[in-house]
C-alpha positions as CSV (number, residue, x, y, z in Angstrom):
1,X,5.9,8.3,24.6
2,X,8.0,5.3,24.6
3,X,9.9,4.2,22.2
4,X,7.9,1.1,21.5
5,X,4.8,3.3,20.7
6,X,6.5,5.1,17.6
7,X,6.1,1.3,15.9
8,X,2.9,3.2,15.1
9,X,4.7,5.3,12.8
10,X,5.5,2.2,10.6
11,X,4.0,1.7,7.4
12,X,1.6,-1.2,6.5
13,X,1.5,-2.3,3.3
14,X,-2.1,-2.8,1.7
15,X,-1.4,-4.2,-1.7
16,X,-3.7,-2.6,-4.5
17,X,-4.8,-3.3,-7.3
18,X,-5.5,0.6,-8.7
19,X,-6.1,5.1,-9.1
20,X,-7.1,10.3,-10.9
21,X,-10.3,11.2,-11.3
22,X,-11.2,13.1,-14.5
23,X,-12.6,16.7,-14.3
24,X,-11.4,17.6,-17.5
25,X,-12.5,16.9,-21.1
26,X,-9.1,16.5,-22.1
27,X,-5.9,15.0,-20.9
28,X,-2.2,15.7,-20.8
29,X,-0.4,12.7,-22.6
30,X,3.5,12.1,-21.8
31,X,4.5,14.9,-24.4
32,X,2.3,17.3,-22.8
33,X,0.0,17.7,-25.3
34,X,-3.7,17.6,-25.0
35,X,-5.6,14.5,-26.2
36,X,-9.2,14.7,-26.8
37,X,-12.1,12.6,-24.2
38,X,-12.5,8.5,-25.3
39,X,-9.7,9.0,-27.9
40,X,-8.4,5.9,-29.6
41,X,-5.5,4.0,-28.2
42,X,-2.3,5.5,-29.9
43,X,1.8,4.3,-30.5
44,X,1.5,7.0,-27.9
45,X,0.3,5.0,-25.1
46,X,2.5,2.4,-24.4
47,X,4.9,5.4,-23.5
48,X,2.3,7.0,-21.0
49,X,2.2,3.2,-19.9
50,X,5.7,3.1,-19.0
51,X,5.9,7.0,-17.6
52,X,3.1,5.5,-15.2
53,X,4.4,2.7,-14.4
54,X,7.9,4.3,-13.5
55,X,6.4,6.6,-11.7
56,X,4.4,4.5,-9.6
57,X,8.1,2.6,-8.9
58,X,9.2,5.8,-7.5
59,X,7.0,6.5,-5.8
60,X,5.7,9.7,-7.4
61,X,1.7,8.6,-7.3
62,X,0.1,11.9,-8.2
63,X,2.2,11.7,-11.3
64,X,1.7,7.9,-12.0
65,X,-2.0,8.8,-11.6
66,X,-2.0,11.3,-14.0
67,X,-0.6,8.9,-16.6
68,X,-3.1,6.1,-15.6
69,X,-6.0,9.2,-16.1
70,X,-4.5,9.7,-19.4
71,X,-4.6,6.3,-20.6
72,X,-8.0,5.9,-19.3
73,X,-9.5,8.8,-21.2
74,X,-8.5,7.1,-24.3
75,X,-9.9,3.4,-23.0
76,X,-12.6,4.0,-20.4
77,X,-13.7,0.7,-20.0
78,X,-10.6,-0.4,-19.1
79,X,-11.1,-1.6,-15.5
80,X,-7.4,-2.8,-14.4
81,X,-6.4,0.8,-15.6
82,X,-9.2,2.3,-13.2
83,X,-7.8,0.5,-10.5
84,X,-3.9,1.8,-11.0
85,X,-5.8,4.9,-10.9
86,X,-7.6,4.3,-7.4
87,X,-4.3,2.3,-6.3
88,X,-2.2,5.3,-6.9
89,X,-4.5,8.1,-5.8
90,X,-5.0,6.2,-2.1
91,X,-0.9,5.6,-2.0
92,X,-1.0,9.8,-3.0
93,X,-3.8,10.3,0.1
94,X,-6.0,11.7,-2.6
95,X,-9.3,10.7,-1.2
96,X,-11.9,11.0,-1.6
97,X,-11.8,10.8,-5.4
98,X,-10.4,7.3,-5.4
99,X,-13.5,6.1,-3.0
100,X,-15.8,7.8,-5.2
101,X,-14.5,6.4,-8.5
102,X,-14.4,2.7,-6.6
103,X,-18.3,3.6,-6.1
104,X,-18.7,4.7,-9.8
105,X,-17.1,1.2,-11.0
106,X,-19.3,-1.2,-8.2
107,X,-22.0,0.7,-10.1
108,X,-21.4,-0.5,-12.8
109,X,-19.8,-3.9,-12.4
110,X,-21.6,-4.9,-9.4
111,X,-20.1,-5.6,-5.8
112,X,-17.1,-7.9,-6.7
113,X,-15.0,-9.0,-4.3
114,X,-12.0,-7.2,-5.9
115,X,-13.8,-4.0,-6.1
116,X,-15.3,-4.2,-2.5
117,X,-11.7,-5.2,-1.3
118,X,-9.8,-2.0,-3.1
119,X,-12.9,0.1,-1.5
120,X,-12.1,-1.5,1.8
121,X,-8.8,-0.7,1.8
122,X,-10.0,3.5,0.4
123,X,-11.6,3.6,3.7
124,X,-8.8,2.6,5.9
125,X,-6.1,4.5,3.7
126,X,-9.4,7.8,4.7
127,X,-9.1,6.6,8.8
128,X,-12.8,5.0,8.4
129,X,-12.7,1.4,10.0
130,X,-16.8,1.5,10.7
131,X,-16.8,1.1,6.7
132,X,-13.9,-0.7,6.4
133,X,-14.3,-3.7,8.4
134,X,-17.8,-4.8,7.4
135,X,-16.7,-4.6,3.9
136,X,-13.7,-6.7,4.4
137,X,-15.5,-9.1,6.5
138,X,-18.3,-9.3,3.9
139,X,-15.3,-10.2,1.4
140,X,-13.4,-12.5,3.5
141,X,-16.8,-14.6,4.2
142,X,-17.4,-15.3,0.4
143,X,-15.8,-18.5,-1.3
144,X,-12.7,-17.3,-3.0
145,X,-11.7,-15.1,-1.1
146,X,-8.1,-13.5,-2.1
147,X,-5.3,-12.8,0.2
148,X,-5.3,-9.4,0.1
149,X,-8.6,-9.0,1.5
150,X,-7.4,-11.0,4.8
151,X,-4.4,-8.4,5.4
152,X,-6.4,-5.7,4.9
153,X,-9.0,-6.8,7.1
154,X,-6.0,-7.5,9.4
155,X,-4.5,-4.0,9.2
156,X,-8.0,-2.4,9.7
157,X,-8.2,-4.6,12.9
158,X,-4.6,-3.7,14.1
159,X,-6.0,0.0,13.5
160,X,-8.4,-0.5,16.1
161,X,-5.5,-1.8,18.5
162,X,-7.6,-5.8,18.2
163,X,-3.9,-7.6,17.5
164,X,-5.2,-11.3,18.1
165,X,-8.1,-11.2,15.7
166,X,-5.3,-9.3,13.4
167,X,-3.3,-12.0,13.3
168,X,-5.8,-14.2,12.9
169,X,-6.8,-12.9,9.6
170,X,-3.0,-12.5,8.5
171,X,-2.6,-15.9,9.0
172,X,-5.2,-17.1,6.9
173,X,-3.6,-14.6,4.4
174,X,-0.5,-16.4,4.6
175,X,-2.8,-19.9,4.0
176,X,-3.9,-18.0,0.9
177,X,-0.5,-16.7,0.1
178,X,2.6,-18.2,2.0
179,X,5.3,-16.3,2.5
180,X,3.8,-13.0,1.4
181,X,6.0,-10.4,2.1
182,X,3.1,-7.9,2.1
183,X,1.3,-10.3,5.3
184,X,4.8,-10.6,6.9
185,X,5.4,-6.9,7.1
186,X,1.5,-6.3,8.7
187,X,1.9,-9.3,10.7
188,X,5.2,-8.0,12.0
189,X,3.9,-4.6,12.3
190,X,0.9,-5.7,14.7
191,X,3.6,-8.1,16.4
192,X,5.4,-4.5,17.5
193,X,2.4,-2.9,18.3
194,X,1.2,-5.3,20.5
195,X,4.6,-5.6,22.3
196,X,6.6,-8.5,21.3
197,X,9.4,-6.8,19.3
198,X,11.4,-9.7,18.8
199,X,8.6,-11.7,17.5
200,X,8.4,-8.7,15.1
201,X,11.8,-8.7,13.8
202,X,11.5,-12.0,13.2
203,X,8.8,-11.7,11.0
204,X,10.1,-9.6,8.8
205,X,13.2,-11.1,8.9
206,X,11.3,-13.7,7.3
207,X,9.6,-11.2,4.7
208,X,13.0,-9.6,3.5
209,X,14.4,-12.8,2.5
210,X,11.5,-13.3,-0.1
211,X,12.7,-11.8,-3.5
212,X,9.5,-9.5,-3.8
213,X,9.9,-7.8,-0.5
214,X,9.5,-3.9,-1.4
215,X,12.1,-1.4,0.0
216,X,9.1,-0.1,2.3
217,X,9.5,-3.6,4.1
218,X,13.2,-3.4,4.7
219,X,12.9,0.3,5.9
220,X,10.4,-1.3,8.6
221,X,12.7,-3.7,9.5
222,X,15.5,-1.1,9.9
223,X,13.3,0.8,12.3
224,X,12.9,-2.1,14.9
225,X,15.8,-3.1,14.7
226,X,17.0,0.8,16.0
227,X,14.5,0.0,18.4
228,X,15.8,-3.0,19.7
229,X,19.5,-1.2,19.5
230,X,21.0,-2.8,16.8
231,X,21.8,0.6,14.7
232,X,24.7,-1.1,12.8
233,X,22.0,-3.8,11.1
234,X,19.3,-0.5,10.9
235,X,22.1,2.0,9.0
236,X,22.7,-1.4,6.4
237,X,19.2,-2.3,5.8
238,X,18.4,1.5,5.2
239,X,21.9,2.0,3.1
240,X,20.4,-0.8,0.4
241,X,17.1,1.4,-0.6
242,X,18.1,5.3,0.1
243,X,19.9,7.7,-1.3
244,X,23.2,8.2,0.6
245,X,22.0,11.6,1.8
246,X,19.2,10.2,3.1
247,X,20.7,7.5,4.7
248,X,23.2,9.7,6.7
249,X,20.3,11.5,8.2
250,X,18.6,8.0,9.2
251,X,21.2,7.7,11.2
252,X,20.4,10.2,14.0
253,X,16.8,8.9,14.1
254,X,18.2,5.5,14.3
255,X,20.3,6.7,17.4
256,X,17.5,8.5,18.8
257,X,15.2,4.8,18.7
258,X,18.1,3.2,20.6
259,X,18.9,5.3,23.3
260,X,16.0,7.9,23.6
261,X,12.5,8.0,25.2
């Protein structure tokens, strides 16, 4: 494999909007106590708010999800918090309960473009492009379309190795939403892929300068930079998000981009 090739093992971003699905009549709250189905909201839920939303900052999705289930047992009607729950279940690889709750909520509210685009991006998180590209073309071609649904379409695209109509889409993202550091990263990512690694760094060169770039951006950038051979600027980008421990260990992989096959 060449070294090139592992660009695959990069991560695209597909921002959400969000994720558990109930099987229980009851739910654990923050304290760990049981709270009973459709409860009313509670002084306790701003806590389970925040224990989610920490979570989901660390990364910890199964356990932001099980927050976001919590607080959706006591308000089900409450579509944002359905769609933390889907966002964090797909970022946990827990489908196919966050495809099957998407379905339960276009059953109810109809196929919205925000809907159809979260189910869009369910199917590629599940490795199913034949249902994720019609959808995201069916969402792109409607009148206000948002630009998330362009650099999803654009990573499902890049999944099927098609880099120039990728781009194409991520750049009418970036019409929608310039300067996206989301769009960068996937633009960047299907720049690597398709060979120009330069082009790529540049790119998301361009996204880490923006103030919202996520530490999963910079780590990219770390990556091709070891695979172009800089492993001084890799070891600093990586030394700003990880824990030291981890870093060190980075290292060797980094070395191993720059110098092996």
């Amino acid at each position: 494999m060449s070294k090139l090739a592992l660009v695959a093992c990069l991560a695209s971003v597909l921002a959400a909007c969000n994720g558990l699905p109930g099987t229980s009549d009851t739910a654990k709250s923050a304290d760990g106590t049981s709270a009973p189905a459709a409860a009313k909201p509670s002084q306790l839920d701003p806590q389970i708010k925040m224990a989610a939303l920490q979570a989901e900052a660390q990364n910890n999705y199964l356990e932001a999800a099980q927050h976001y289930q919590s607080l959706l047992t006591r308000d089900p009607d409450n579509l944002d918090l359905a769609l933390a729950l889907v966002r964090n279940l797909r970022f946990a690889g827990s489908t196919p309960q966050d495809i099957d709750i998407l379905n339960s909520l276009i059953a109810k509210h109809g196929k919205t473009p925000q809907l159809l685009t979260e189910l869009g991006k369910s199917y590629i998180a599940s490795d199913k492009m034949n249902l994720a590209i019609p959808i995201l073309q069916e969402v792109t071609a409607t009148p206000g379309a948002t630009w998330d649904a362009f650099s999803a379409l654009g990573v499902a695209y890049d999944y099927q190795n098609d880099f120039a109509r990728a781009r194409e889409v991520y750049t009418q993202a970036l019409l929608l939403s310039p300067r996206n550091p989301e769009v960068l990263n996937n633009l960047a990512l299907s720049q690597a892929q398709s060979g120009d690694l330069d082009g790529a760094i540049e790119t998301l060169g361009q996204a880490v300068d923006q103030v919202s770039a996520s530490p999963q951006v910079r780590q990219n950038l770390a990556l091709l930079l070891a695979l172009r051979g800089d492993t001084a600027g890799a070891e600093r980008l990586a030394r700003k998000d990880l824990p030291k421990e981890m870093a060190d260990e980075n290292s060797a992989y980094y070395q191993y981009l720059a110098g092996g096959d």
